[in-house]
C-alpha positions in Angstrom: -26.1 16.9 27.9 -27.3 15.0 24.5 -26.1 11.8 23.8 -24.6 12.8 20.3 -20.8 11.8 20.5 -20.3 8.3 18.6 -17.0 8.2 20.5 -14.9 9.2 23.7 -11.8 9.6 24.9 -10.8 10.2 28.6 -7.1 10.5 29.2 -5.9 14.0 27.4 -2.2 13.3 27.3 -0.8 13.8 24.2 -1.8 10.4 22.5 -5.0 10.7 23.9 -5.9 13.8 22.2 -4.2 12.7 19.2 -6.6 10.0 18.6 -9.3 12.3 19.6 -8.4 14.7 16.7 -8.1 11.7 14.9 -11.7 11.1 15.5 -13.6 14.3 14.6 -10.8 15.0 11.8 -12.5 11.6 10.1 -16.5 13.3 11.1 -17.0 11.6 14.2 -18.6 13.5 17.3 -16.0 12.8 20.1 -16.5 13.4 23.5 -13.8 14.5 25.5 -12.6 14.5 29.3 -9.9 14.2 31.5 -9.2 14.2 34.9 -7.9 18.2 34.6 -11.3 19.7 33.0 -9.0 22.8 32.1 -7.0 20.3 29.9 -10.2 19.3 28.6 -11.1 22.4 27.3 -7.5 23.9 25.9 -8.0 20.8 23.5 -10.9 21.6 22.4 -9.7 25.6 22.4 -7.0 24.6 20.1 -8.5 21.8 17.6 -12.1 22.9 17.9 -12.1 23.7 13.9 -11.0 20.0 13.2 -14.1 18.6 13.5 -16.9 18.1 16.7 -16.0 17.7 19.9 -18.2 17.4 23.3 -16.0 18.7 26.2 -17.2 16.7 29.8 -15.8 18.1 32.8 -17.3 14.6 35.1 -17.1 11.3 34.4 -21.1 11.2 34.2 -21.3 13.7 31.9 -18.7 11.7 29.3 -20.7 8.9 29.9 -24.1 11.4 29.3 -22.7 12.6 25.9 -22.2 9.1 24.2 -24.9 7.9 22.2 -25.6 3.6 22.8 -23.9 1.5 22.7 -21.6 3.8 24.2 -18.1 3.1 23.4 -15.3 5.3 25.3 -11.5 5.0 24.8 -9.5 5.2 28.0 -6.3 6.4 27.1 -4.2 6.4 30.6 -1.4 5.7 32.0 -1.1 1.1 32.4 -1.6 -0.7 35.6 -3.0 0.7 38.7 -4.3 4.1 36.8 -6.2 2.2 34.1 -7.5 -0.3 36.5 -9.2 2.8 38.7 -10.7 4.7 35.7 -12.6 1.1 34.3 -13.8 1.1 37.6 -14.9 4.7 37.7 -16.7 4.8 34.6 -18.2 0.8 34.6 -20.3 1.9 37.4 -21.7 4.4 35.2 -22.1 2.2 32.2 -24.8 -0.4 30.8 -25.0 -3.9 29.6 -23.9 -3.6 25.6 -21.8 -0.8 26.5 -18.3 -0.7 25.3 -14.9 -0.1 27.4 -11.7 0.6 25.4 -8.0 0.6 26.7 -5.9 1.9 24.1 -2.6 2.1 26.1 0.5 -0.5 26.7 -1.4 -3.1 29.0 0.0 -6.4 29.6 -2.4 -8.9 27.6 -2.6 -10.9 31.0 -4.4 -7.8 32.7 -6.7 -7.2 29.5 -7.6 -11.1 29.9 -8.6 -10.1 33.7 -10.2 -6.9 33.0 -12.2 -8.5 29.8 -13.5 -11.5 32.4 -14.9 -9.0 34.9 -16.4 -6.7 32.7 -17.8 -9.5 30.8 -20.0 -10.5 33.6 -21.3 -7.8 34.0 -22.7 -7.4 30.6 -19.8 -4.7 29.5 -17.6 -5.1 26.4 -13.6 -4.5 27.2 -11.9 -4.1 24.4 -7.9 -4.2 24.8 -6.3 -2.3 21.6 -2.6 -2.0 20.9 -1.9 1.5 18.5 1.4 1.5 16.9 2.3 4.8 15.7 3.5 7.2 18.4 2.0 10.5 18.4 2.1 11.3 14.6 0.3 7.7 14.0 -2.5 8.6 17.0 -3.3 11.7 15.0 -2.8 10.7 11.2 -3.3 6.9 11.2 -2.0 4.4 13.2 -1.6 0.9 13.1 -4.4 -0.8 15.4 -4.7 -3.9 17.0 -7.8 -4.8 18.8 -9.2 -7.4 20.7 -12.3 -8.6 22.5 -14.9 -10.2 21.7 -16.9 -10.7 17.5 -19.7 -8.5 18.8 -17.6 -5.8 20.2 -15.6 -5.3 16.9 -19.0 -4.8 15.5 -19.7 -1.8 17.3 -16.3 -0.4 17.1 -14.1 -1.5 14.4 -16.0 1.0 11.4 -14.7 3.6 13.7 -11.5 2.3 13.8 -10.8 1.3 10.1 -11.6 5.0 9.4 -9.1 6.5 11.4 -6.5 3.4 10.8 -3.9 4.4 8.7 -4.0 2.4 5.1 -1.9 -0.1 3.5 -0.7 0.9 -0.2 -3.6 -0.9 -1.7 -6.0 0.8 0.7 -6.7 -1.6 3.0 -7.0 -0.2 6.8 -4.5 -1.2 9.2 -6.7 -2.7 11.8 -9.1 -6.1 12.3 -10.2 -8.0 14.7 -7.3 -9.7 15.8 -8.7 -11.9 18.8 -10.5 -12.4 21.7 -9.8 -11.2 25.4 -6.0 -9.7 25.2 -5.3 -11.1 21.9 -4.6 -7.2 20.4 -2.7 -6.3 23.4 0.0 -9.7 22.7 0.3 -8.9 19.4 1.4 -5.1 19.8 3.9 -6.7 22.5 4.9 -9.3 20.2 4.8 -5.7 17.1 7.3 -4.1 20.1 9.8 -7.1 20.6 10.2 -7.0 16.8 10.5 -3.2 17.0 13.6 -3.8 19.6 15.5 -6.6 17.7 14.7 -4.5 14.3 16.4 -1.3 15.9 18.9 -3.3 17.7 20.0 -4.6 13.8 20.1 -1.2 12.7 22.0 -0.1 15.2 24.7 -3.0 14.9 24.5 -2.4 11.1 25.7 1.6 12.1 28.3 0.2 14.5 29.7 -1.9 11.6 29.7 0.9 9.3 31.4 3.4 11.7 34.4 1.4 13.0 34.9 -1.3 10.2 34.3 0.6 6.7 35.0 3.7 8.3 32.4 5.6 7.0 31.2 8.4 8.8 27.4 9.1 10.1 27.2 11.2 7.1 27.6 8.4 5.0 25.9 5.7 6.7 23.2 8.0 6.4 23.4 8.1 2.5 24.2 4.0 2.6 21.0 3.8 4.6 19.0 6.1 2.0 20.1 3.8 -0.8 19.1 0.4 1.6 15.4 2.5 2.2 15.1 2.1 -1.9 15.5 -1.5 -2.2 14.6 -4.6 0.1 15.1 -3.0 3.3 12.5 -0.4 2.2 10.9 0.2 6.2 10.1 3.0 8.6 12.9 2.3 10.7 15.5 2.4 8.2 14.2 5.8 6.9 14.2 7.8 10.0 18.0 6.2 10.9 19.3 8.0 8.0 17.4 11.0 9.1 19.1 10.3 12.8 22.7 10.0 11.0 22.0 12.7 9.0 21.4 15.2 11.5 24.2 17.8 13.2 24.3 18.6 16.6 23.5 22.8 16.4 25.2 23.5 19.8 28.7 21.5 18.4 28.7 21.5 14.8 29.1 16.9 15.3 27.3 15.0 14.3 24.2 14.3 16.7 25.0 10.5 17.1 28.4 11.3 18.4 26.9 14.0 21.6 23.8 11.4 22.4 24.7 9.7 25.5 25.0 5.6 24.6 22.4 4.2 27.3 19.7 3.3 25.4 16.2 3.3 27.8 13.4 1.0 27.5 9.4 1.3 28.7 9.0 -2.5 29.2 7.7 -3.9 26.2 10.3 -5.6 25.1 10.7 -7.1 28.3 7.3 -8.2 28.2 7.8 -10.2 25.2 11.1 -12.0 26.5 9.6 -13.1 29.7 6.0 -14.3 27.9 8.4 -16.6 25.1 9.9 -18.3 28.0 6.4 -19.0 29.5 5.6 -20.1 26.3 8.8 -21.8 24.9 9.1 -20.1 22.1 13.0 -19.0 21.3 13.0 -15.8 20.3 16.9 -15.4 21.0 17.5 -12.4 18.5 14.6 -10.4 19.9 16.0 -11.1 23.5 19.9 -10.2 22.7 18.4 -7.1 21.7 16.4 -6.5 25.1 19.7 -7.4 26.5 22.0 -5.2 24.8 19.8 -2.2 26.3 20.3 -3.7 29.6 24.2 -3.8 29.0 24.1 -0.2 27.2 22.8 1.5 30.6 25.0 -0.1 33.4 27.5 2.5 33.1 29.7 1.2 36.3 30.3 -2.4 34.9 31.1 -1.0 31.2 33.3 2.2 33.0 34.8 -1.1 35.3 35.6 -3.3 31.7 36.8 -0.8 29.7 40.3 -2.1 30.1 39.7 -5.8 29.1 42.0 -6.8 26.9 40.7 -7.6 22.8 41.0 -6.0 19.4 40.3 -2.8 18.4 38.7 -2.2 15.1 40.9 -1.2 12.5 38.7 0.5 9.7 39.1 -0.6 5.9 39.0 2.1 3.2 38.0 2.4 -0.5 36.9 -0.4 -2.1 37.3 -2.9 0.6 34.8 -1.2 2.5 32.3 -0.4 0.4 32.6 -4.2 -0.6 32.2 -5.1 3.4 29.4 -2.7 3.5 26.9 -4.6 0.9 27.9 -7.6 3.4 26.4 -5.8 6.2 23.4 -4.9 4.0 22.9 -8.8 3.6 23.4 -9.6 7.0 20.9 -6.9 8.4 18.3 -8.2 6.2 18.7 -12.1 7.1 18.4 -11.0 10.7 15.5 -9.2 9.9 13.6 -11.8 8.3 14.8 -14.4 11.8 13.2 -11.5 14.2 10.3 -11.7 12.1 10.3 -15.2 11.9 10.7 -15.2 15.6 7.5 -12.7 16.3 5.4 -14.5 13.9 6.3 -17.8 16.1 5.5 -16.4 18.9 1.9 -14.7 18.1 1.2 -18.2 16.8 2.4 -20.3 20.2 0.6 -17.6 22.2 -2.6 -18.1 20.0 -2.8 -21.9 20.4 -2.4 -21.6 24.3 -5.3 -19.1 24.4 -7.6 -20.5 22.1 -7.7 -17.0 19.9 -7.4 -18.2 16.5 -5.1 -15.6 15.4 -4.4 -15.0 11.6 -1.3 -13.9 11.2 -1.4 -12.8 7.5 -3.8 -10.2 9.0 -1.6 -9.6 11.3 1.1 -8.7 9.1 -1.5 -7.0 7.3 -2.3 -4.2 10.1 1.3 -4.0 10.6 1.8 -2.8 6.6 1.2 0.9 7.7 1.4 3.2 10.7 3.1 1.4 12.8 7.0 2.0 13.9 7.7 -1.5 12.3 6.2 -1.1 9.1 8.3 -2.1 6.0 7.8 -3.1 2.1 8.3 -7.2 2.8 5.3 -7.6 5.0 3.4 -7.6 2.0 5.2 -10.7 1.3 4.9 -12.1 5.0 1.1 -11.8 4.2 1.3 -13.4 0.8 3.1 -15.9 2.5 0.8 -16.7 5.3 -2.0 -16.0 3.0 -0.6 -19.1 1.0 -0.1 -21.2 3.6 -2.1 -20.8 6.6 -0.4 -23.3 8.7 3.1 -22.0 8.0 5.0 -23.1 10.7 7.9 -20.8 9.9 8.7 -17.6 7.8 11.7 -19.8 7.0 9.5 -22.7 5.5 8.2 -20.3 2.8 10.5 -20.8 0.0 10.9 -16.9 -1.0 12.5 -16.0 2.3 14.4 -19.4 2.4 15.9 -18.6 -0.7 16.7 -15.0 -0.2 18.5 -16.4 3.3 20.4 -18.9 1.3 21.7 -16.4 -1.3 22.5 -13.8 2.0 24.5 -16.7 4.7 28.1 -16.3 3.4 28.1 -12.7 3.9 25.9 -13.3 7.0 28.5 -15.2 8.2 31.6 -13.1 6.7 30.4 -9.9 8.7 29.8 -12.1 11.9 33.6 -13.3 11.5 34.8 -9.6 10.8 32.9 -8.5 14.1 34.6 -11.2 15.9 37.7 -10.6 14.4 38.0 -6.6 15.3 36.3 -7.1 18.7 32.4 -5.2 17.6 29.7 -6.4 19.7 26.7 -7.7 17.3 24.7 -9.9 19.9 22.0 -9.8 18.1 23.4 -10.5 14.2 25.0 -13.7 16.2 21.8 -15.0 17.6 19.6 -14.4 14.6 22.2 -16.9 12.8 22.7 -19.1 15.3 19.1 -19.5 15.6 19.4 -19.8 12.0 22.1 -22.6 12.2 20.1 -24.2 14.8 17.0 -25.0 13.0 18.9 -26.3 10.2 21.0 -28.6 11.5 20.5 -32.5 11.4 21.5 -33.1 15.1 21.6 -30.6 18.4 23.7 -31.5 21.3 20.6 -30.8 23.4 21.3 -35.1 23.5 24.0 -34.9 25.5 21.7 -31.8 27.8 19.1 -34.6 28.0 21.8 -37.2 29.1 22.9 -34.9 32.1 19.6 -34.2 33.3 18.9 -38.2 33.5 22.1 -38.5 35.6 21.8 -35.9 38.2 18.1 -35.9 38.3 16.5 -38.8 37.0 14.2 -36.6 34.3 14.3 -39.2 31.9 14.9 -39.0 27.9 13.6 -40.4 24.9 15.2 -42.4 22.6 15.7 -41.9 18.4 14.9 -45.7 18.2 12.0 -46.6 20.0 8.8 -44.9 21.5 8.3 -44.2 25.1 10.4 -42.3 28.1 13.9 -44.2 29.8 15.7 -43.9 32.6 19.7 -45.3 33.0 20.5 -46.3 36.6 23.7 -44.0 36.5 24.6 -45.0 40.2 24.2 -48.9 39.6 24.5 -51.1 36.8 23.8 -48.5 34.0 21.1 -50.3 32.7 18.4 -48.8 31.5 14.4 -48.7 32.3 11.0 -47.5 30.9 9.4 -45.5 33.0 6.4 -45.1 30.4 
């Protein structure tokens, strides 16, 4: 077999072939295998007229086909599966040679997997793809890491299948070394679940409080998709509202069951900010409020708990609470992007990557499931002012937050009021309200640690770390 493909893809599941078609639809050669040859050749059956394609029923024969330095897209299954194909084909590869996982890996097993192919002269390349399978095929967001040289070889590939920006630009660049691509597409999915989570607490204010009906949330969210909240997400949810069950005649919202599943993702980026430190309290209530969506037994064991029940407002007292809830949903928005950004730029420092995260929010400007109008801003912003330490330092934002807070706050009081859960409209503001204010009672927190276990404060007058003798005199010592 020649070594003509420029590119492979092993791993013929549906995103896989996707981003194969992606490939030879943009002129590349691609070769193609998976562990079922006969799936192998039905894609190339199929989408044979889309452009070349080299079908490999073995794993040397893939390898065979690939022209040096060979660079081959594993697109499997994460964990265990992934782990036994790099090892499968590495054996078959050279020094130069480029590995590339293109599914949801944890960034700590790319950083491991990067290492050991490293030393051995091999290039691993962890690459988040944002997207789904209509991105995979007509332009997805990509995020990849590794190392300068690797993004060499692969990234004019990559930039030519990326989807664009509106001012051309490709969504994809080197973000970083080792698993710096894989965080950031974590980080891109724990936005994606507080962003839906809004949305959906938007829908649940419009429904039982303004007592509009899915029909007309959808047309409230068409008018939102023209202005500010212009975004992906927004779009397809009036799509979603719009939509009538054809076995009922309801609307489909109303005969999907409420348990709303989850791959991990999210999880991921909940458990890596508390490594880190990093408060991402919005993005976490919204991990959390899938968790309490699918425990059917304790929500079937508290449905008689005693508390309001909404009573919906009509006419023009609705539509007037409904532009509230069009200024709260896009405060929270801007704190769970405040709250990614933060932690791309934490995880950055603690892993020496160097992360730009006006590029980031570059990449994330088309393709992707999070992709929305303002990122153009979040880039101009970080563009500015490379060492923003906030979304809310940059004036634009602060001022749009400012103008947005009393019906931020009116639609948290009305939620309150006629008993509608919005965990994560409440933490985005109290995260808010938290860096804002002059003084946190995380003094007195610091006070109780010192008494029951001697951890020591610091003091607002003078340097250094203290101890008070709580079981003695009460006097107080420097322990540095």
């Amino acid at each position: 077999m020649s070594s003509t493909a420029q590119i492979g893809v092993t791993g013929l599941a549906v995103m896989g072939s996707n981003l194969a078609r992606n490939f030879a639809r943009n002129g590349f050669t691609v070769a193609v295998h998976n562990r079922t040859a006969a799936k192998t050749h039905a894609l190339v059956a199929e989408h044979g007229d889309e452009g070349t394609f080299v079908a490999a029923e073995s794993a040397k024969e893939f390898v065979d086909a690939l022209e040096r330095p060979r660079r081959l897209i594993i697109m499997v299954k994460a964990g265990a599966p992934t782990d036994a194909v790099i090892d499968e084909f590495a054996a078959l590869l050279e020094p130069g040679d480029v590995i590339i996982d293109g599914g949801n890996a944890h960034f700590e097993d790319t950083r491991r997997r990067e290492r050991a192919l490293r030393e051995r002269g091999i290039h691993f390349v962890g690459v988040g793809i944002s997207g789904g399978e209509e991105g995979a095929l007509l332009g997805p967001s990509i995020m990849p890491g590794g190392s300068a040289e690797s993004y060499a070889s692969l990234g004019p590939l990559l930039e030519k299948i990326a989807a664009k920006a509106a001012d051309g630009t490709p969504c994809t660049s080197h973000v970083g070394p080792d698993g710096a691509g894989h965080f950031v597409k974590m980080v891109h999915n724990g936005i994606e679940y507080a962003d839906m989570q809004l949305i959906a607490e938007a829908y649940h204010l419009l429904r039982d409080v303004a007592g509009y009906s899915p029909a007309r949330i959808a047309e409230t969210f068409r008018t939102w998709n023209q202005g500010r909240l212009d975004s992906y997400l927004i779009e397809i949810t009036a799509e979603v509202l719009a939509h009538t069950d054809a076995a009922t005649g309801r609307p489909f919202v109303d005969v999907v069951a409420d348990a709303a599943e989850q791959k991990g993702t999210g999880r991921w980026t909940v458990q890596i900010a508390l490594d880190l430190g990093v408060p991402v309290s919005g993005i976490a209530e919204a991990v959390f409020a899938r968790s309490v969506s699918g425990h059917a037994a304790l929500r079937a064991a508290s449905a008689e708990l005693a508390g309001p029940r909404a009573t919906p407002l009509s006419g023009a007292e609705a539509d007037a609470f409904a532009a509230q809830v069009e200024q709260a949903l896009y405060a929270s928005k801007i704190v769970s992007y405040t709250q990614g950004f933060h932690q791309i730029q934490a995880g950055s420092e603690e892993y020496g990557w160097g992360v730009d995260p006006g590029a980031v929010a570059s990449l994330w400007r088309g393709g992707c499931i999070i992709r929305a109008a303002f990122l153009d801003r979040i880039k101009a912003a970080y563009d500015a002012r490379p060492d923003l330490p906030s979304l809310l330092s940059d004036a634009g934002f602060a001022g749009e937050i400012a103008a947005a807070q009393d019906d931020w706050r009116a639609v948290l009081v009305a939620a309150v009021r006629q008993g509608i859960p919005v965990p994560a409209f409440a933490a985005s503001l109290a995260y808010y309200d938290a860096l804002r204010a002059e003084r946190l009672p995380a003094a007195l927190t610091q006070g109780q640690r010192d008494f029951f276990g001697a951890h020591t404060y610091r003091r607002t007058d003078r340097a250094g770390s203290f101890h008070t003798l709580w079981s003695g005199d009460r006097s107080e010592v420097a322990t540095d």
